[in-house]
N, C-alpha and C positions, 0 to 999 in steps of 0.2 A: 499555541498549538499543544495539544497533549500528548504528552512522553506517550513511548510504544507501551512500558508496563502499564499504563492507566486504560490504555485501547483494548488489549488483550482481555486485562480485568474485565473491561465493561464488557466486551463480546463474550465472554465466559459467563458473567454473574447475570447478564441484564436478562438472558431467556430463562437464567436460572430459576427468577423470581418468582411467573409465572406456573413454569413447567411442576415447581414445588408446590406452591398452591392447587395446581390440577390432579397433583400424585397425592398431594394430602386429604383434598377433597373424596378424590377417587377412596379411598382409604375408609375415611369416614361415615362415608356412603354406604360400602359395602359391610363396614363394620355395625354399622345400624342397620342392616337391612337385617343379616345373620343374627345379632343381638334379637330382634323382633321375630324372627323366623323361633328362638328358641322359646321365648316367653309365649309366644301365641299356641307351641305345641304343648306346652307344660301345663296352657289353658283348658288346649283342647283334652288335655290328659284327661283333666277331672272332669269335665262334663263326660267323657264316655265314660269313667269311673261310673258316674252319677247314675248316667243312665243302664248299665250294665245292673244296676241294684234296685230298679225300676219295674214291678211283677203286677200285675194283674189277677185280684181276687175278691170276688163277689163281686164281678161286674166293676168294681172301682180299682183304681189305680195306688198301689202303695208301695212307699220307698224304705228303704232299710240302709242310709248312708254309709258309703263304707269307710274304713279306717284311713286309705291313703286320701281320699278325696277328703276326709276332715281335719286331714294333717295338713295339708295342702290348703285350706281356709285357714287353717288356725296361724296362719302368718300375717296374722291382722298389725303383726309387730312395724312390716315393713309395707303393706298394703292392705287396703279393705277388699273384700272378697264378697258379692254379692250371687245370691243364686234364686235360680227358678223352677219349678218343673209346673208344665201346665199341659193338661189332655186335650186332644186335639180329634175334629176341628171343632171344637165349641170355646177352646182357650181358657178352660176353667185352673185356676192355681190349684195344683195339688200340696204345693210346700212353696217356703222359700219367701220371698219377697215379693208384695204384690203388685207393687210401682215399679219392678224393676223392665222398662224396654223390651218390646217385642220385638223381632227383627222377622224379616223375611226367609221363611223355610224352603232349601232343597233338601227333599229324600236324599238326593245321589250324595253331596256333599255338605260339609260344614260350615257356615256362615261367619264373618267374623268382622266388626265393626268398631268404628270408635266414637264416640258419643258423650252427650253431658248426661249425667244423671245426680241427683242430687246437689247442683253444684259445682259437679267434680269434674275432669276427663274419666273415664272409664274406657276398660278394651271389652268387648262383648262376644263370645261364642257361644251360637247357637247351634243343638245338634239336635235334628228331628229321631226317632226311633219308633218301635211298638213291643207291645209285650203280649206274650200270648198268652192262652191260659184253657185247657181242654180244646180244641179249636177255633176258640173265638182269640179275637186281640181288637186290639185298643192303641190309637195313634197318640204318642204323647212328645213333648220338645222339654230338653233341655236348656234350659240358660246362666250363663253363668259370667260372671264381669268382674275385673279385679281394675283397681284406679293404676295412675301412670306413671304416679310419684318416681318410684324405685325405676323406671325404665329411662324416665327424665333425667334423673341422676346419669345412671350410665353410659347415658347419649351424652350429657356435659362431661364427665372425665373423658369419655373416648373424643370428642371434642378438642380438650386440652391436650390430652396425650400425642392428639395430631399434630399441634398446634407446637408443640415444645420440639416434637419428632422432626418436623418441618426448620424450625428454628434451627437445629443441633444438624440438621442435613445442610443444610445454607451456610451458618456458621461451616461446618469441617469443610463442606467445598469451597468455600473464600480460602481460607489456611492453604488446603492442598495445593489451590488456583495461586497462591501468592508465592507461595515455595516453587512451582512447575513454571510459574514465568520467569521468576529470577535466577532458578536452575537455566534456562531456555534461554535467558537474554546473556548468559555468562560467557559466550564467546565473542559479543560484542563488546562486552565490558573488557574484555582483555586486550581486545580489538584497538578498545581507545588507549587504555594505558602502553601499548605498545607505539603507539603515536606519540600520546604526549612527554614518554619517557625519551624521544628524538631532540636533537638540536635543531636547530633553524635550518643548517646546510645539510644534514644525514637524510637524503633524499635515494636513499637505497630501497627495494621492492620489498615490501610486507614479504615475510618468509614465515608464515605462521597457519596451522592447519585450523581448517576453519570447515563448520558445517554447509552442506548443499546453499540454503539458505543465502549466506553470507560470504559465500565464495564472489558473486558476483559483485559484492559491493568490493571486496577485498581485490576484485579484479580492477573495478575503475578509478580506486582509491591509488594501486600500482601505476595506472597511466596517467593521473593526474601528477602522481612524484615524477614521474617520468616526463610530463609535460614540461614543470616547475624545472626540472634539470636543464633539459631544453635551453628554457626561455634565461636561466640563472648563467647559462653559457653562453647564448650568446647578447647578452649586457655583458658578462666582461672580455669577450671579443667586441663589441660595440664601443667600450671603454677604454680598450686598446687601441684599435684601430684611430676612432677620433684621436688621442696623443698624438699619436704616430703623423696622422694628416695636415693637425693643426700646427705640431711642431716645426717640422718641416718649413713651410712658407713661412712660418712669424721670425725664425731665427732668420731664414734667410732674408727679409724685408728690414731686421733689426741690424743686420752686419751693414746691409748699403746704406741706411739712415745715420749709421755709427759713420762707416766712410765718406761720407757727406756732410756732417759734422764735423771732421775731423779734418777738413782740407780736402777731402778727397777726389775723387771724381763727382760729378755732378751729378746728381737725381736723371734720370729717364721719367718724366712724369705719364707717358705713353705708355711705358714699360708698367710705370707702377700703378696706373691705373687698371692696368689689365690681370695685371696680380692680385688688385683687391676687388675686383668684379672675379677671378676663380677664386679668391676667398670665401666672397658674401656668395656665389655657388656651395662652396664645400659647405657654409655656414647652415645653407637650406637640405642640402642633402643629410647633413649628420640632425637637423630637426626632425626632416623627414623616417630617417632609421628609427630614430629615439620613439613616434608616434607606429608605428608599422606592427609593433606589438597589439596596441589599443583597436587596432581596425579589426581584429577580430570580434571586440566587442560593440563599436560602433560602426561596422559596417555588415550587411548581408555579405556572407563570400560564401552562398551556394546559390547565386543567381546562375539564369544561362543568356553565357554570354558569347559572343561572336568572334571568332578569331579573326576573320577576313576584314571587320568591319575595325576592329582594335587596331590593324595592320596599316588601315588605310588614315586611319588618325594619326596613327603615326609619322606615314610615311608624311602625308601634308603640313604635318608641326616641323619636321626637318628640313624638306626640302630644299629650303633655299639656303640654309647653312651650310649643307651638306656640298650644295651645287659654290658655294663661294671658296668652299676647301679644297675644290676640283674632283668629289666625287658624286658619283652617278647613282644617285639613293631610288629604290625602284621598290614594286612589290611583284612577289611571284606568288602562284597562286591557280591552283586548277578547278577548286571550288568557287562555288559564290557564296558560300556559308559553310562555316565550320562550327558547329557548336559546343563547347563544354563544361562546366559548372564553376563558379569562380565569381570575382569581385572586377567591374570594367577600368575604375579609380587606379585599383592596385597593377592592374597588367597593363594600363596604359603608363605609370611611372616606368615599372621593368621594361617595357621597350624603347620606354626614352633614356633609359639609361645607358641600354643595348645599345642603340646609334649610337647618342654621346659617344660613347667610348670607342665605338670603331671610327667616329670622324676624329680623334683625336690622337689614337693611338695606332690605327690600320696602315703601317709602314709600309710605304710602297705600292697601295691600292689606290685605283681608280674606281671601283665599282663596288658600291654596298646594297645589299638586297634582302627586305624582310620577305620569307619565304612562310607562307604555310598550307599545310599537308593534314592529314586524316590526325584530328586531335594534336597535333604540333604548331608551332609557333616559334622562328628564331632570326639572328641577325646574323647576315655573311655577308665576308670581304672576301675580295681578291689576293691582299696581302701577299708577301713573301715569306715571312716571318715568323719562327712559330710562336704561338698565342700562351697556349697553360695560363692561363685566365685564373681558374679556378684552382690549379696547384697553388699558384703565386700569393691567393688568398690565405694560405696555411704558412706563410714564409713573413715572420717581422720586417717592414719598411717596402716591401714590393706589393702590397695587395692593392687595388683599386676599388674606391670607397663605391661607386655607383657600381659594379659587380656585389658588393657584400650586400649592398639591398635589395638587388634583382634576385642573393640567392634567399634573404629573409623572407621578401614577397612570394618565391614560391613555397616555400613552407606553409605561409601561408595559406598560399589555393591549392593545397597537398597536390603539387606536379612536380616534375623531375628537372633540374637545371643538369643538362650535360654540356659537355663539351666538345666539339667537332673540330676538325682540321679548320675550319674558315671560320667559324663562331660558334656562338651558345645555340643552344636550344631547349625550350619547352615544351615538354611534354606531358598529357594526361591518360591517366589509368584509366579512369572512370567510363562508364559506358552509360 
């Protein structure tokens, strides 16, 4: 993919290319047009010179050329200068050249053409006039053609001078363009060195002023450090906890194996069968925590999904456990659909969790009940006892591991895990 500075560049330079050819064009254009506009009038100079010295006497036509009009030939250094005069309308040569192109006469104005004569290009102005003389006159035409050498020339340098002008324009706006992106892109670049100049753990918010532009990236760039905090917090609450769980039953299965060994009392093979069926439990739930991160990326969790219907999954996976522990596992429920955004996988573990733990630890209850209401979702007992569930989470050795993943999973489905007198509950913002 190509760097921003090589984007910019190209958005800058690529119309550049063009636009400069069109302004150089335009240029050349008009500087030949003006160039020609001045040659053609310095042509038409000397033919009315010419004809201005043009008199009529004895019936015939005769010229007496004058001084600027044969200064104005005698440039034969830089061009050949050819002329005519012929009386009109019989077109007889009075002077001049007799081969030289007749062109088409307006009275009103001056005719002006370019043509081969001799070989050559030539420019041609022709100027009709009369001359009088006691009251008689006599219709006569000027002609007069200079070659195109010298005009060719100055069409070729005005040409290159476009051409270099155009270069030197292109050229200085690359420079400027190369200087204005790397000025422009220099609050990104500080951007990253204040990144890279961080340790691995220094997950602190970008505090750094930054243009409109890059505010925003400087904002998501904050909530991703802030994610990373997060998730870097709870692995070593996750790290903890596991210790804590694993500890616990292995040392106590290792004392009575020791006292059993040693003469002791005898094994409970009952007992210890039921200890390592809640092991190989706790073993699936701490796999489970450890994976609970990754579901964000391998699962959709902004499906919509059904709170009534999660409920009723529930309630049916428990059932009969619940009913052998002597409580009365039910669903409440004034909807037939609740809908909210979220993951079905992830909220069906959190309410098996939910149970779990009230059939296990709901002292003194007979009746547990998943309840849901307008966007909510939770598990209540009867109980006596009070609960702090979620306090007891924040206390080393008292937290319960299926609560620590009911509160990772809502993180997950961005809901709210509270606590009530009777149990937990979920609940959604979202509308």
């Amino acid at each position: 993919m190509l760097r921003i500075r090589t984007r910019l560049l190209i958005g800058i330079l690529l119309p550049l290319v063009p636009l400069t050819a069109l302004f150089m064009g335009a240029v050349y254009v008009q500087g030949r047009a003006t160039n020609e506009v001045a040659y053609d009038q310095v042509l038409l100079g000397s033919a009315l010179a010419i004809a201005d010295r043009v008199v009529l006497e004895n019936e015939e036509l005769s010229i007496d050329l004058p001084y600027v009009a044969l200064q104005m030939l005698a440039r034969s250094g830089e061009e050949r200068v050819f002329y005519a005069v012929r009386s009109l309308p019989d077109g007889e040569l009075v002077t001049g050249y007799r081969d030289l192109p007749q062109l088409s006469l307006d009275p009103a104005e001056p005719h002006l053409q370019t043509l081969d004569f001799r070989g050559e290009e030539v420019r041609v102005v022709a100027v009709q006039s009369r001359a009088l003389n006691y009251g008689r006159e006599q219709n006569f035409a000027v002609y007069v053609a200079e070659t195109t050498d010298a005009r060719r020339q100055v069409y070729a340098e005005l040409l290159r001078l476009c051409i270099a002008a155009g270069l030197i324009l292109a050229f200085g706006t690359l420079v400027i363009s190369v200087i204005a992106v790397q000025f422009g892109l220099r609050p990104l670049q500080q951007l990253a060195s204040a990144i890279s100049e961080r340790g691995e753990r220094d997950l602190r918010p970008i505090v750094r002023r930054a243009p409109p532009e890059a505010a925003a990236l400087v904002k998501e760039i904050n909530a991703l450090l802030n994610r990373l905090d997060h998730t870097l917090t709870s692995h070593r609450s996750f790290v903890r906890t596991t210790s804590h769980q694993l500890r616990t039953p292995l040392a106590e299965l290792k004392a009575e194996l020791e006292r059993a060994a040693n003469g002791g009392a005898p094994l409970n093979l009952s007992d210890l069968a039921k200890r390592i069926d809640g092991l190989s439990r706790l073993v699936q739930q701490i796999l489970l925590l450890s994976r609970v991160e990754d579901q964000q990326r391998s699962q959709d969790l902004r499906q919509r999904i059904d709170l009534v219907s999660a409920a009723k999954r529930a309630v049916a996976a428990h059932w009969r456990r619940a009913h052998d522990a002597g409580l009365d596992l039910g669903l409440d429920s004034k909807s037939e659909q609740v809908w909210v955004t979220g993951n079905d996988l992830l909220l069906d573990e959190a309410l098996n969790n939910l149970i779990e733990n009230a059939i296990q630890h709901a002292k003194g209850a007979n009746k547990v009940s998943v309840q849901v209401d307008d966007r909510l979702i939770g598990v209540f007992d009867n109980g006596t006892e009070p609960k702090e569930l979620l306090k007891n989470l924040e206390v080393s050795g008292t937290g319960r591991f299926g609560i620590t993943i009911v509160k990772q999973i809502a993180d997950l489905l961005s809901c709210r895990l509270r606590e009530l007198p009777e149990g937990l509950q979920l609940s959604w913002a979202d509308r």
